[in-house]
C-alpha positions, -999 to 999 in steps of 0.1 A, spaced: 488 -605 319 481 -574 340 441 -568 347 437 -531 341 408 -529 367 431 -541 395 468 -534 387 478 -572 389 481 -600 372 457 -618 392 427 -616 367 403 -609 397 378 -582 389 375 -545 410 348 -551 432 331 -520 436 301 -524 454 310 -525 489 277 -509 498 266 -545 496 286 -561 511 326 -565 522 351 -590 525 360 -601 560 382 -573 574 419 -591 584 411 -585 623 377 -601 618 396 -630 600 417 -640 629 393 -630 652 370 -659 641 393 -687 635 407 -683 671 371 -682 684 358 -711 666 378 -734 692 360 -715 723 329 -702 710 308 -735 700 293 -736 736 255 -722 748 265 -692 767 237 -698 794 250 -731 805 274 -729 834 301 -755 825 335 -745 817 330 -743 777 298 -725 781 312 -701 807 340 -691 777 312 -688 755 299 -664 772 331 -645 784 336 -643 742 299 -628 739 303 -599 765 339 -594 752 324 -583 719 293 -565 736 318 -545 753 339 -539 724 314 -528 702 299 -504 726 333 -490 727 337 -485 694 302 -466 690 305 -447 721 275 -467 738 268 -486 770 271 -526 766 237 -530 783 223 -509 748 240 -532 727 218 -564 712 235 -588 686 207 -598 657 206 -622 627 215 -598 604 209 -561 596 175 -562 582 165 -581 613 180 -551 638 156 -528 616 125 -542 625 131 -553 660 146 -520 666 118 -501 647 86 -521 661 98 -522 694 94 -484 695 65 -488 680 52 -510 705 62 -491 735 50 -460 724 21 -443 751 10 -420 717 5 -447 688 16 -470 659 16 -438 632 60 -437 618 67 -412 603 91 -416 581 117 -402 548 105 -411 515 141 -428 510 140 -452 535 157 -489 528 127 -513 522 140 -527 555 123 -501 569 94 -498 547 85 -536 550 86 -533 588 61 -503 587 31 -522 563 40 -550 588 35 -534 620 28 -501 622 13 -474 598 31 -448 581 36 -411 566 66 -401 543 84 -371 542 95 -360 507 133 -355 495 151 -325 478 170 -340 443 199 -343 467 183 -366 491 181 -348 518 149 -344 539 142 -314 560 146 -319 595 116 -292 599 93 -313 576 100 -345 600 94 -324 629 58 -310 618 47 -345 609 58 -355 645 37 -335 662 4 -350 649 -20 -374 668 -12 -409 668 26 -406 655 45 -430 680 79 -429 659 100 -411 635 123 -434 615 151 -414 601 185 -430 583 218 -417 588 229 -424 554 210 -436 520 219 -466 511 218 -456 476 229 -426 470 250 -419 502 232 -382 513 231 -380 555 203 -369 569 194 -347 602 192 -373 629 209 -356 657 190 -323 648 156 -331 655 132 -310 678 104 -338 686 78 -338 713 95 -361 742 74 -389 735 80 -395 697 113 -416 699 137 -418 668 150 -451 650 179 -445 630 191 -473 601 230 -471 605 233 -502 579 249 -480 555 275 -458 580 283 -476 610 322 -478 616 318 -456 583 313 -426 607 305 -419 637 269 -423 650 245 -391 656 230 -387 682 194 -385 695 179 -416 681 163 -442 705 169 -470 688 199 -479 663 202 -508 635 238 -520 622 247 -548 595 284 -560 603 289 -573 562 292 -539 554 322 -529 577 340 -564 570 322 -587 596 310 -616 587 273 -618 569 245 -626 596 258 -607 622 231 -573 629 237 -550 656 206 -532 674 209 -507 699 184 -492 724 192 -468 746 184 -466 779 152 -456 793 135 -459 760 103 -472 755 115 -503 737 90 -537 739 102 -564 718 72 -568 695 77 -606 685 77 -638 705 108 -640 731 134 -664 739 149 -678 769 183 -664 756 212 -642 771 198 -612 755 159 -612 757 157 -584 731 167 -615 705 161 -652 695 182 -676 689 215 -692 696 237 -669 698 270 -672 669 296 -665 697 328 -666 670 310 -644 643 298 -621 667 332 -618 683 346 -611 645 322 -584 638 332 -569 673 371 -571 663 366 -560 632 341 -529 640 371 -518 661 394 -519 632 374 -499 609 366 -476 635 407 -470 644 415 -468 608 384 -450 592 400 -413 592 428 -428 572 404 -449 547 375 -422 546 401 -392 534 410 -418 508 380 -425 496 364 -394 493 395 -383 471 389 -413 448 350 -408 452 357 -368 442 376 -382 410 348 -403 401 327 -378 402 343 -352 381 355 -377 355 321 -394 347 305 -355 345 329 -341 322 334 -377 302 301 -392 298 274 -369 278 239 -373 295 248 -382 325 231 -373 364 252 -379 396 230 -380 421 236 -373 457 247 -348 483 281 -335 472 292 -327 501 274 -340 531 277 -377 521 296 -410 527 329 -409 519 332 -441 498 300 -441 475 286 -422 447 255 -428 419 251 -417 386 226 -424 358 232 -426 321 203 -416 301 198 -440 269 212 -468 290 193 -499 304 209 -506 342 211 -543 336 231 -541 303 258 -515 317 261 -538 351 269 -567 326 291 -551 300 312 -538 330 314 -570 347 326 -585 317 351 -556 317 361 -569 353 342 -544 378 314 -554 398 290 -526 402 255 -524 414 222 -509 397 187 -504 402 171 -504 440 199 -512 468 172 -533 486 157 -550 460 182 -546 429 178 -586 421 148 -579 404 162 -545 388 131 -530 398 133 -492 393 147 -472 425 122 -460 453 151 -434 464 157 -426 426 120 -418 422 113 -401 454 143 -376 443 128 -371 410 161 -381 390 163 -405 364 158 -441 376 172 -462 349 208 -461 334 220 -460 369 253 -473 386 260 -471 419 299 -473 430 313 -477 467 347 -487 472 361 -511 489 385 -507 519 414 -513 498 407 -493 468 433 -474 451 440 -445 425 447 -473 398 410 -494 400 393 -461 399 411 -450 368 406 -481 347 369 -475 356 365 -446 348 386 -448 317 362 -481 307 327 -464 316 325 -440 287 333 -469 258 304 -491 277 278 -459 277 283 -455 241 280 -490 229 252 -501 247 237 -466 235 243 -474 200 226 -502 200 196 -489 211 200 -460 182 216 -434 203 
């Protein structure tokens, strides 16, 4: 029997929430079961297997700073993408001549958040309804005493609206950190941040694999206790063969992402107009226009997020609802809120690299049959 939500007979469901997370990218597949044989070995030893080790580990520094357009020597591989966040973030902090003040959007991922009630202090700049915060509303915060950092994402996790990173007119000694989680290999990186984090799950490396980069010459300290490793920005020994997967498959995305981006914002254009025009009280939320290609949100008025999230998966799509950071506990969205849309009844799509014309169909064809029964149920 053919599954309407993936055109086969396969029974598996549409995963649609790539913003989480990705399967291993085919190049990253290969990648690591070849390096598995010759990355085991501690990279700082000088014996034959360690000496491989480390030829793997600079062979993936190198590629990855190829495929961002960076130097090796500003590339730093983490524990994951959260971990790049706060290493990249209070570093800055810490080597800032001006303070421990961030100031930061209101729609930043909890990553970010979490780091500053750690380790700095901070100020929030307030969204439009599309997301977007004004890059003149970052720069007049800036200039105040004590403000050591402004922390500005490329992309909302959420709701996919890009922000003004590259744009920014800041005194010379107020560095920017940029979250990239949510758009590197998606697109390319802006440009005038100081310090970059990147999560290789979400462009099909394997899961705790981060990527932090610090440019040079800025005022980076790493603000946690150091190890005697081959990168002293990080702890830890180093995962040589999923490192060296991320790097193969960061290349990949990057060689094919005009291809898969073009395709996805078509599919991501459909989505949109079909769940306006077919749902009745409905809000997608977002930049139209200046957003990532593969991910778009919506909330249903009436509708508890847990219930829709659970009537589609039983309809076989896998969708994701509530807070991107911290949507195990369905908490209401911080993003949501700060943009002062509805922050229940919400769904947030992002397609997977494979997606086609057929899985976004059957969802949208399902989504307005879910809306209305979980609505009557609730008497509306």
């Amino acid at each position: 029997m053919t599954n309407p939500a993936t055109g086969s007979g396969s029974g598996r469901a549409a995963d649609l929430d790539a913003a989480s997370s990705t399967p291993l990218h085919p190049a990253a597949r290969d990648t690591f079961l070849a390096a598995l044989e010759r990355g085991y070995a501690d990279p700082r030893r000088l014996h034959g297997s360690a000496r491989d080790a480390r030829l793997l580990l600079d062979n993936a520094r190198e590629a990855t700073a190829a495929a961002l357009g960076v130097r090796p020597d500003e590339v730093s591989f983490t524990a994951s993408g959260t971990d790049a966040v706060h290493r990249g973030l209070l570093g800055l902090v810490k080597g800032s001549r001006r303070g421990d003040v961030v100031v930061h959007t209101a729609v930043e991922h909890s990553a970010v958040l979490h780091a500053i009630r750690w380790g700095a202090r901070g100020v929030d700049v307030p969204c439009d309804r599309l997301g977007r915060v004004l890059g003149s509303d970052l720069e007049q915060e800036a200039i105040a005493p004590e403000v050591g950092v402004v922390a500005v994402q490329t992309a909302n996790h959420e709701v996919g609206t890009l922000q003004p990173v590259g744009g920014l007119e800041l005194p010379d000694d107020v560095p920017v950190f940029t979250d990239a989680c949510a758009s590197m290999g998606r697109l390319p990186l802006p440009g005038g941040w100081a310090a970059a984090a990147g999560s290789a799950h979400k462009w099909g490396g394997p899961a705790g694999v981060g990527v932090m980069l610090v440019r040079k010459g800025a005022r980076w300290r790493n603000p946690f206790p150091v190890d005697d490793r081959v990168d002293e920005r990080t702890v830890g020994f180093e995962n040589v063969p999923a490192i060296l997967a991320a790097a193969a498959a960061l290349q990949a995305v990057v060689a094919e992402r005009d291809e898969v981006n073009a395709r996805h914002r078509e599919l991501i254009d459909v989505v949109r107009a079909r769940v306006a025009a077919e749902v009745p009280d409905v809000e997608v939320v977002g930049d139209p226009e200046a957003r990532l290609p593969h991910l778009v949100t919506f909330s249903c008025l009436y509708v508890d997020g847990e219930a829709l999230v659970l009537e589609l998966d039983r309809r076989g799509f896998g969708i994701a609802s509530g807070s991107a950071c911290t949507s195990s506990t369905l908490a209401p969205s911080h993003v949501l809120a700060a943009m002062g849309v509805l922050t229940h009844g919400n769904v947030r799509l992002a397609l997977q690299r494979d997606a086609d014309r057929a899985q976004v169909d059957a969802f949208c064809d399902a989504l307005p049959g879910v809306v209305a029964h979980l609505r009557a149920r609730v008497g509306q």
